[in-house]
TORKOL-4160 file (C-alpha; in steps of 0.2 Angstrom, whole numbers, padded with zeros to 4 digits, m for minus):
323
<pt num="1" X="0854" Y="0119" Z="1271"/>
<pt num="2" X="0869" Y="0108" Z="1276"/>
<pt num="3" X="0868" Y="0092" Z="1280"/>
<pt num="4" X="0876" Y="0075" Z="1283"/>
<pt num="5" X="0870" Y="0063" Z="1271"/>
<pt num="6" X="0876" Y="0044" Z="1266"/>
<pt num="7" X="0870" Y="0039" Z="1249"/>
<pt num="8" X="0874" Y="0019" Z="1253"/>
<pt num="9" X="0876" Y="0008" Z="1268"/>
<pt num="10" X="0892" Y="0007" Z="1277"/>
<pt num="11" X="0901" Y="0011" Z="1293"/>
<pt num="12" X="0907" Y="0031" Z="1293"/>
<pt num="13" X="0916" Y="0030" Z="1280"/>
<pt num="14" X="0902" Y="0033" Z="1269"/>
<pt num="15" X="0897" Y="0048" Z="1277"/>
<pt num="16" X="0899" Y="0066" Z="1269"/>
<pt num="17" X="0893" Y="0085" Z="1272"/>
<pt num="18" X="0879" Y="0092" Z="1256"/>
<pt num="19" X="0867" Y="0104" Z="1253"/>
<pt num="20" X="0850" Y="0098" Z="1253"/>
<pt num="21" X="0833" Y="0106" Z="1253"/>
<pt num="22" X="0827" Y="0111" Z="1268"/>
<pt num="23" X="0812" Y="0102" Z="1275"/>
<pt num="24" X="0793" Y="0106" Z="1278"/>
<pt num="25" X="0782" Y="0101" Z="1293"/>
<pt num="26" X="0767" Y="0092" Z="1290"/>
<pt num="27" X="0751" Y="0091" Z="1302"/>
<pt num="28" X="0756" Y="0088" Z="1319"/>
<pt num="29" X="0774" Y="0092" Z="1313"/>
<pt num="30" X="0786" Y="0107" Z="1318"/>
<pt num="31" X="0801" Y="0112" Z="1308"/>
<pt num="32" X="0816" Y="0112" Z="1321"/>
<pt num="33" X="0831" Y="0122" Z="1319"/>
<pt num="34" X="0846" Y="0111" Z="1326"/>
<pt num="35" X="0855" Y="0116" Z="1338"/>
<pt num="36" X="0866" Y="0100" Z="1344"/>
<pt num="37" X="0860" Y="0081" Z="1339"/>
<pt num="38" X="0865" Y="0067" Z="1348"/>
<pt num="39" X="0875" Y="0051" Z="1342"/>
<pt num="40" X="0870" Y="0034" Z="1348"/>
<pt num="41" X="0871" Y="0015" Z="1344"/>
<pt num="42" X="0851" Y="0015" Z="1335"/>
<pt num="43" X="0861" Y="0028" Z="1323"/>
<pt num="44" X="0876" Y="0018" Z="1320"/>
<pt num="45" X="0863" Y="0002" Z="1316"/>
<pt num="46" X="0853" Y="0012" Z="1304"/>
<pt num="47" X="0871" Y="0017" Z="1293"/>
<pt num="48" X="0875" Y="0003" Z="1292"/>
<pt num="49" X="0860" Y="m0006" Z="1291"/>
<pt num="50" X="0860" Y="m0022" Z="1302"/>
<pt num="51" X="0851" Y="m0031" Z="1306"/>
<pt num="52" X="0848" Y="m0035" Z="1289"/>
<pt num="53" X="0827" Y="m0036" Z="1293"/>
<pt num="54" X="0829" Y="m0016" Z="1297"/>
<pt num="55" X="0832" Y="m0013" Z="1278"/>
<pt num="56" X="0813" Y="m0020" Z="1274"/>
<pt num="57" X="0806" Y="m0004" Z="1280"/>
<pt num="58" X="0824" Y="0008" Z="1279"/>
<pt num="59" X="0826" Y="0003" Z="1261"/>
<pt num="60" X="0834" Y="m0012" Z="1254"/>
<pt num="61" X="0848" Y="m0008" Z="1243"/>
<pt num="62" X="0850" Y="0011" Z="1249"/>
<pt num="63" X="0843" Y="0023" Z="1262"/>
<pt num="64" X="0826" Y="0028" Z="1261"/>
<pt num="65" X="0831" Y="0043" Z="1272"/>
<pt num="66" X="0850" Y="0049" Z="1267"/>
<pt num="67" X="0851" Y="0061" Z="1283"/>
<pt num="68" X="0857" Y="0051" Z="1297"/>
<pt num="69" X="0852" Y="0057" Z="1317"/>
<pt num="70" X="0838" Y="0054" Z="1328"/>
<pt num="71" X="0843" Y="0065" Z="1345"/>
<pt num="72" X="0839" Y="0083" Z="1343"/>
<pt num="73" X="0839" Y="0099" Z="1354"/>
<pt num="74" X="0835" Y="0116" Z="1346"/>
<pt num="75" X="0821" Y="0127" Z="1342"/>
<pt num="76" X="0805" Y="0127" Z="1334"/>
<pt num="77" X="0804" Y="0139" Z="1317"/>
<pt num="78" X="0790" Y="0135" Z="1309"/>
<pt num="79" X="0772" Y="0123" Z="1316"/>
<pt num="80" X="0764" Y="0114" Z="1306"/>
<pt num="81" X="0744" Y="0112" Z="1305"/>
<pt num="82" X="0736" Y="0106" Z="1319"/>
<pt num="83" X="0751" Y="0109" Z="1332"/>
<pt num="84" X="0745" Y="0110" Z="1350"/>
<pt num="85" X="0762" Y="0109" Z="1360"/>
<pt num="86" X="0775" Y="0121" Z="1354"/>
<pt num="87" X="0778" Y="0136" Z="1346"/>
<pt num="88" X="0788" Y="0145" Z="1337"/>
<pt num="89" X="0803" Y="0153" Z="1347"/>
<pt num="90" X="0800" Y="0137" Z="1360"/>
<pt num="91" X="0819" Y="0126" Z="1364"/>
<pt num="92" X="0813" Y="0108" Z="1364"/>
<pt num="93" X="0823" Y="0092" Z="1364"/>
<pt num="94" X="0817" Y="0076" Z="1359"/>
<pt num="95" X="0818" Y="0063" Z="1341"/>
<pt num="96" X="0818" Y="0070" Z="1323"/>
<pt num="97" X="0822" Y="0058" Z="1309"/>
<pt num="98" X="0839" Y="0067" Z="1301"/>
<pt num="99" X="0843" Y="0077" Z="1315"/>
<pt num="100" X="0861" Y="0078" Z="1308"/>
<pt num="101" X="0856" Y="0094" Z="1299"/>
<pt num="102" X="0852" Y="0112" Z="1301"/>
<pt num="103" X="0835" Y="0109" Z="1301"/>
<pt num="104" X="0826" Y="0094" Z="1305"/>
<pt num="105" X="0805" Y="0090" Z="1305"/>
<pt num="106" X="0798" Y="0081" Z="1321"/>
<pt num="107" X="0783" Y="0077" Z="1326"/>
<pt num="108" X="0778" Y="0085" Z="1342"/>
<pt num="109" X="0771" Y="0070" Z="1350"/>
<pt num="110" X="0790" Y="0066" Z="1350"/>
<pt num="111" X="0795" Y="0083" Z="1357"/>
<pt num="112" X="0796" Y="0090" Z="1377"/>
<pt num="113" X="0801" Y="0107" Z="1382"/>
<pt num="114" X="0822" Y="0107" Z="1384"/>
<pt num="115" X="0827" Y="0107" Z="1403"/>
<pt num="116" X="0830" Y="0124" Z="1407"/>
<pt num="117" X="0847" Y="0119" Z="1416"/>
<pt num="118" X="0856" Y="0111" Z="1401"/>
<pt num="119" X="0864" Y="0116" Z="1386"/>
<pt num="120" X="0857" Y="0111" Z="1369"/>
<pt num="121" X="0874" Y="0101" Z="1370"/>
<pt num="122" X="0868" Y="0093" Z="1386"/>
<pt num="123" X="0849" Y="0090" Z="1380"/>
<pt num="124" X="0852" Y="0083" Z="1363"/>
<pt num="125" X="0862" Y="0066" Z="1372"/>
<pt num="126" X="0847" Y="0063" Z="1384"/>
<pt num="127" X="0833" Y="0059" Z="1373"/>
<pt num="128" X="0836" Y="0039" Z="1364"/>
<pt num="129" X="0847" Y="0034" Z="1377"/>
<pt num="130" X="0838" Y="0040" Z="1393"/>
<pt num="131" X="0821" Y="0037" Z="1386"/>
<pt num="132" X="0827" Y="0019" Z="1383"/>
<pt num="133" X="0834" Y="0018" Z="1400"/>
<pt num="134" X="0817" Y="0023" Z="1409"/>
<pt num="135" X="0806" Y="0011" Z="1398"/>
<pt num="136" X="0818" Y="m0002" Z="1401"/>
<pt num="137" X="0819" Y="0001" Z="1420"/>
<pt num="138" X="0799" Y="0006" Z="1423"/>
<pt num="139" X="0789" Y="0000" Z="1411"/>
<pt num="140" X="0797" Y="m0018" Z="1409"/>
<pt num="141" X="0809" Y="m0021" Z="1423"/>
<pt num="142" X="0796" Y="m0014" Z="1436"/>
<pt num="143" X="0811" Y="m0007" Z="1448"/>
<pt num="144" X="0805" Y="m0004" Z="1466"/>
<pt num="145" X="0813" Y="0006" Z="1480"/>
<pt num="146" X="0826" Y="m0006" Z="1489"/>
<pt num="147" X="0830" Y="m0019" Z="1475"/>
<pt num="148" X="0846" Y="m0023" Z="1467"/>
<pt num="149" X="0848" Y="m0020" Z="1451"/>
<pt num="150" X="0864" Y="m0025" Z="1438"/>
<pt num="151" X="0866" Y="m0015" Z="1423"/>
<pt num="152" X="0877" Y="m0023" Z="1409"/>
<pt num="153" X="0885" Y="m0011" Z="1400"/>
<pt num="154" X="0885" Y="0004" Z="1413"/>
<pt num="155" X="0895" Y="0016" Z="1403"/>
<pt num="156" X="0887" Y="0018" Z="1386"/>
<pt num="157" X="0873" Y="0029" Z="1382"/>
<pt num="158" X="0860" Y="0019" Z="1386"/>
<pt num="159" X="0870" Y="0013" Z="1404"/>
<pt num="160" X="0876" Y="0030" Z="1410"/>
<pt num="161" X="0856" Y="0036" Z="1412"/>
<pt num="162" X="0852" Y="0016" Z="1419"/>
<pt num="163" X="0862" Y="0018" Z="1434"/>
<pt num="164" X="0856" Y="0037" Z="1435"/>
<pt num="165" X="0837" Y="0032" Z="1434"/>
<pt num="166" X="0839" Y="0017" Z="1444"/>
<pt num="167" X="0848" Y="0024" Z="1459"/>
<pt num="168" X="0834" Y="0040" Z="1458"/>
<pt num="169" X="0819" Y="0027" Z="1459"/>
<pt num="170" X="0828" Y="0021" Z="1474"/>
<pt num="171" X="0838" Y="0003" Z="1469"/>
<pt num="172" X="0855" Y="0000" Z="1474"/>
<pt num="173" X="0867" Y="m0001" Z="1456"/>
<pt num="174" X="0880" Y="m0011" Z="1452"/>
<pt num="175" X="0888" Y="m0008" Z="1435"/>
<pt num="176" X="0895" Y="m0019" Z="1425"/>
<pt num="177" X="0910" Y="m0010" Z="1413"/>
<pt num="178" X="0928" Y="m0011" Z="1407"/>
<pt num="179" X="0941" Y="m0005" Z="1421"/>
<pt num="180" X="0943" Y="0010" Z="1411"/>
<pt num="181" X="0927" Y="0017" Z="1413"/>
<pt num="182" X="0926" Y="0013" Z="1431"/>
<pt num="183" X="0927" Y="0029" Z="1436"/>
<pt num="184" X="0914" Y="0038" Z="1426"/>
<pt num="185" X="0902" Y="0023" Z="1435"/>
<pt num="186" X="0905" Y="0024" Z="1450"/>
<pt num="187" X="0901" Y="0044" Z="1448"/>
<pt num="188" X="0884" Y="0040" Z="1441"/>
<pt num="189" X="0879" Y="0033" Z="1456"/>
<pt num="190" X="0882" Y="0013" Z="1456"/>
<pt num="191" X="0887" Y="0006" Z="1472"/>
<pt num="192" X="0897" Y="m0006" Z="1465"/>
<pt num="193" X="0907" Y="m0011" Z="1446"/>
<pt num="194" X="0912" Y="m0023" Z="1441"/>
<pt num="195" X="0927" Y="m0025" Z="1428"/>
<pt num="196" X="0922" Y="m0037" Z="1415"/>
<pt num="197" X="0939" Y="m0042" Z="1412"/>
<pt num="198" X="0941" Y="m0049" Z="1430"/>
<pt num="199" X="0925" Y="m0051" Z="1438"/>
<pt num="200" X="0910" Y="m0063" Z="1433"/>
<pt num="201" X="0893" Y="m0055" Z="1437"/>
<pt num="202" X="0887" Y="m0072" Z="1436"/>
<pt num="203" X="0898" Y="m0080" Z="1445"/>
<pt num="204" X="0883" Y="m0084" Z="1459"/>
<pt num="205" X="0891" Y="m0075" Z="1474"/>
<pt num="206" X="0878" Y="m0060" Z="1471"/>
<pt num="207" X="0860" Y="m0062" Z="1463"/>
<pt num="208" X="0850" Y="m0047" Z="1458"/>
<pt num="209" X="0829" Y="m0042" Z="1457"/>
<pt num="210" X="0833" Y="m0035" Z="1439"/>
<pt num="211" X="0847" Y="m0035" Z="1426"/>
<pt num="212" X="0848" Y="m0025" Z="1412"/>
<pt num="213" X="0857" Y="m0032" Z="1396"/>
<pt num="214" X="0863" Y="m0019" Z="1387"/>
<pt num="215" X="0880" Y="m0024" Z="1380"/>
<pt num="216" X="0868" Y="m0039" Z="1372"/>
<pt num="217" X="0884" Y="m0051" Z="1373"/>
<pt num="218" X="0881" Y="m0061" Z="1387"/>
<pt num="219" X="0871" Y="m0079" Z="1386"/>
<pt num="220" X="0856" Y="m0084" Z="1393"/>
<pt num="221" X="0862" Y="m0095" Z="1406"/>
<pt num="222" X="0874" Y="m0080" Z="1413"/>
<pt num="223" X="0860" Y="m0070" Z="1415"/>
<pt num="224" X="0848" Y="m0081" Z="1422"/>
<pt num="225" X="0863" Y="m0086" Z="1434"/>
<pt num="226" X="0865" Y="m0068" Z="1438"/>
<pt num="227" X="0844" Y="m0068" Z="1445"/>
<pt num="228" X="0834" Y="m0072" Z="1458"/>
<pt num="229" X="0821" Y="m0085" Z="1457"/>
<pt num="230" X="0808" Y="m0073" Z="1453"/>
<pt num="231" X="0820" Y="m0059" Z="1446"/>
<pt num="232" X="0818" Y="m0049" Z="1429"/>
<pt num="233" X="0831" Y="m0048" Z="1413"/>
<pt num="234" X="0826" Y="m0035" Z="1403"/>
<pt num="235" X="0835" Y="m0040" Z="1385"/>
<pt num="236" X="0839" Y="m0018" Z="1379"/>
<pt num="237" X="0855" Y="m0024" Z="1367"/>
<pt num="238" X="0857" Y="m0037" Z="1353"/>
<pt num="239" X="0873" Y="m0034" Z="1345"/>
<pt num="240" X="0879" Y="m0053" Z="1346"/>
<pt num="241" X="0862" Y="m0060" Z="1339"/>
<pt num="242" X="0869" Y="m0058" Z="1321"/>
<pt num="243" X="0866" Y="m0047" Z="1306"/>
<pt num="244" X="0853" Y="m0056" Z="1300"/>
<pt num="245" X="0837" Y="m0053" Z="1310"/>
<pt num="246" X="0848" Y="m0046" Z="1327"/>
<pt num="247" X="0834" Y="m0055" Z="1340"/>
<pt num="248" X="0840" Y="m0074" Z="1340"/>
<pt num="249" X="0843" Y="m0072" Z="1358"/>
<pt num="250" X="0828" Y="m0061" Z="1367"/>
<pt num="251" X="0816" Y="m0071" Z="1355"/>
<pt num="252" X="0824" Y="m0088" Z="1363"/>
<pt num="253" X="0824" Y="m0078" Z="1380"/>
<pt num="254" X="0806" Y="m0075" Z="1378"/>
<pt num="255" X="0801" Y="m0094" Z="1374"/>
<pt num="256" X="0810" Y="m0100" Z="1390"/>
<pt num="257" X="0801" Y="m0086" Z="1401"/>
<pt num="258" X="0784" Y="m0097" Z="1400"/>
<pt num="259" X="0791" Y="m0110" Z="1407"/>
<pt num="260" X="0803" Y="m0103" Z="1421"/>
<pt num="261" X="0798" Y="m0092" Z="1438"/>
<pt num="262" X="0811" Y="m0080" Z="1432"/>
<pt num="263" X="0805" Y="m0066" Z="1418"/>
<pt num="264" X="0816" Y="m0063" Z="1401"/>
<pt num="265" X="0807" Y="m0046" Z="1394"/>
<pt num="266" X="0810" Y="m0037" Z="1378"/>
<pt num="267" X="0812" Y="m0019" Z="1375"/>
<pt num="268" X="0802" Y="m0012" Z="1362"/>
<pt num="269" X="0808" Y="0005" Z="1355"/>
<pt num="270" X="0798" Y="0017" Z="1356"/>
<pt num="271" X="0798" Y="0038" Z="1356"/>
<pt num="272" X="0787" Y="0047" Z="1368"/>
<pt num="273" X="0787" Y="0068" Z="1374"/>
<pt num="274" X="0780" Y="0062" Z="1387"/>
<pt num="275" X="0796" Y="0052" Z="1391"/>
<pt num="276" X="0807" Y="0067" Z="1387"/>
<pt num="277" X="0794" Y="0077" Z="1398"/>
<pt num="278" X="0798" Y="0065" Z="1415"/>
<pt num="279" X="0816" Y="0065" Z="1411"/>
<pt num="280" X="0816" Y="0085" Z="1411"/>
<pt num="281" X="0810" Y="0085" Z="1428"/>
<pt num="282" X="0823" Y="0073" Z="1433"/>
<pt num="283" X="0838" Y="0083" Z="1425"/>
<pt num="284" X="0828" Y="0101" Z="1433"/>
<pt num="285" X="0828" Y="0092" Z="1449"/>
<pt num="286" X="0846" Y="0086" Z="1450"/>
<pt num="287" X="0843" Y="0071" Z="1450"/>
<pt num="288" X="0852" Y="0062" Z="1433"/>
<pt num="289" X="0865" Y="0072" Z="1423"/>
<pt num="290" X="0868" Y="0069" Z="1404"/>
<pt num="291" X="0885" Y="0059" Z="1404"/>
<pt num="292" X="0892" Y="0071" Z="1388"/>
<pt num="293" X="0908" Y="0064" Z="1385"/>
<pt num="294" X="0913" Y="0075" Z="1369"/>
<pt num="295" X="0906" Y="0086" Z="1353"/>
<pt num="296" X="0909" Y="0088" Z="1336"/>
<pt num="297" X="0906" Y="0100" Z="1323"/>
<pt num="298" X="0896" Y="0095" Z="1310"/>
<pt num="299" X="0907" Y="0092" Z="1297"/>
<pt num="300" X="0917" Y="0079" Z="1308"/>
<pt num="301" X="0901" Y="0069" Z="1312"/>
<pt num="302" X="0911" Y="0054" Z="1304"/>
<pt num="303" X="0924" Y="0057" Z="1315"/>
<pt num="304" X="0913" Y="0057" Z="1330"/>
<pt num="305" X="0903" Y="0040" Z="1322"/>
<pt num="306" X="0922" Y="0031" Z="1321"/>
<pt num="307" X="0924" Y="0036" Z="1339"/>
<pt num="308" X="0908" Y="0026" Z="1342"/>
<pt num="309" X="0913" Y="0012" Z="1333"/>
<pt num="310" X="0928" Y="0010" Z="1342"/>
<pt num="311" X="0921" Y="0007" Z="1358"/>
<pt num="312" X="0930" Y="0022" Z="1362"/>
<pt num="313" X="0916" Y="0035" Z="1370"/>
<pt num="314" X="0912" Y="0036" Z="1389"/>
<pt num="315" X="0894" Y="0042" Z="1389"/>
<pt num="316" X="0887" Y="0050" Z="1375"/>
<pt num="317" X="0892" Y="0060" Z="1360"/>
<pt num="318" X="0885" Y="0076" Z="1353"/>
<pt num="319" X="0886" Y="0085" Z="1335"/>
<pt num="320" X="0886" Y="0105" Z="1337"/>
<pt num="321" X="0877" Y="0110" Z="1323"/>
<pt num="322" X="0877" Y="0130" Z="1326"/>
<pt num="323" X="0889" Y="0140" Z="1340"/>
């Protein structure tokens, strides 16, 4: 089968297209053909393989896995022993460790039915990012009906479904985002943006219930200016924590917490159907939309990763693995 393969760490330009043996489920497991994968940022952090503490369990020197690609949408070909959820023929969207192929293996605890309404382009952007987005919003951050909530880093993956989910569950949104992408913000949903060029969340003339750090590149103090006494930060990005370990400041965030009123929480990744499931009835309902900037063919997945890099994408990306 064809797949996308990098052999060493780097940035995309150690990404290339082989042939490679395609893959068998194991218990629990179902063999998915792919359709569309999605791009996002954890993707781009496991090529390249910072933080440096990721490579203890991705491999130290090399890839354990060579197939880069997490997000999937496709259908199920072949169920492994003891499969309950699916069956072959079934569309489903969710995570599989080297989606960037034409066959991937998931386990199907990490699998939902596709939304009906949406392309497999469409669903293979929604699982990493919006699943991240509703953990970070409902199972740390708490959001209620009627609180304010800032989102830093509104237009990226992870952003485009945080103002979407938070303006569903009933919060009023203000994004923060270069001017640029404005636009694309303000159609999500957020009630206010601001440009981060010109406008300081922190500034003290607006304090919010809870913020989500996504762009990772703000301080502590910022935040904790940007809060109400008793509000929640909820640390989603880390990309100015450094290459070494990547958690210099949520770690420091979550020391302070114990001894402030206000509450600095980390996001711990996880991968759940049942997530996908929830978010399946949000996008049937019409009530979030996956924020698909542009595709790529397979073969141009390094193209479409060098867009990431450059900060370039509004939303999310997807590789079309079959027409």
């Amino acid at each position: 089968m064809r797949a996308v393969v990098h052999d060493r760490y780097g940035t995309s330009k150690v990404l290339r297209t082989a042939r490679i043996v395609r893959p068998s489920p194991g218990d629990h497991e179902v063999l998915v053909e792919v359709h569309a994968a999605g791009l996002d940022r954890g993707t781009e952090h496991l090529l390249t393989g910072k933080p440096y503490a990721m490579r203890l369990a991705m491999g130290l020197t090399r890839p354990k896995n060579p197939v880069p690609g997490r997000d999937v949408a496709g259908i199920v070909v072949e169920a492994g022993a003891g499969v309950t959820r699916f069956a072959v023929g079934d569309e489903v969207y969710g995570v599989a460790p080297g989606s960037f192929a034409d066959y991937a293996v998931a386990h199907e605890t990490r699998l939902a039915h596709k939304p009906t309404n949406l392309t497999f382009l469409e669903a293979a952007v929604v699982p990493v990012s919006a699943g991240t987005a509703l953990r970070a919003l409902v199972d740390v951050g708490g959001v209620q009906p009627g609180q304010n909530v800032l989102v830093v880093g509104a237009s990226g993956g992870v952003g485009s479904y945080a103002v979407q989910l938070a303006k569903a569950f009933g919060a009023e949104v203000t994004g923060v985002c270069s001017a640029a992408k404005a636009d694309l913000v303000t159609s999500l949903g957020a009630a206010n943006v601001l440009d981060y060029d010109r406008e300081d969340f922190a500034n003290g003339t607006h304090r919010y219930d809870l913020v989500l750090d996504i762009a990772g590149n703000s301080s502590l103090r910022r935040l904790r200016r940007a809060l109400r006494p008793r509000g929640t930060v909820v640390f989603v990005g880390g990309e100015d924590a450094g290459a070494l370990l990547g958690m210099g400041r949520q770690v420091r965030g979550l020391m302070l917490s114990r001894l402030v009123r206000q509450r600095l929480a980390l996001l711990v990744a996880k991968e759940r159907g049942s997530d996908y499931n929830r978010l399946a009835g949000l996008i049937e309902e019409g009530r979030i939309v996956p924020a698909l900037d542009r595709s790529y063919p397979l073969e141009d997945t390094p193209l479409a990763v060098h867009q990431l890099e450059t900060g370039r994408v509004r939303g999310k990306v997807a590789i079309s693995v079959r027409k």
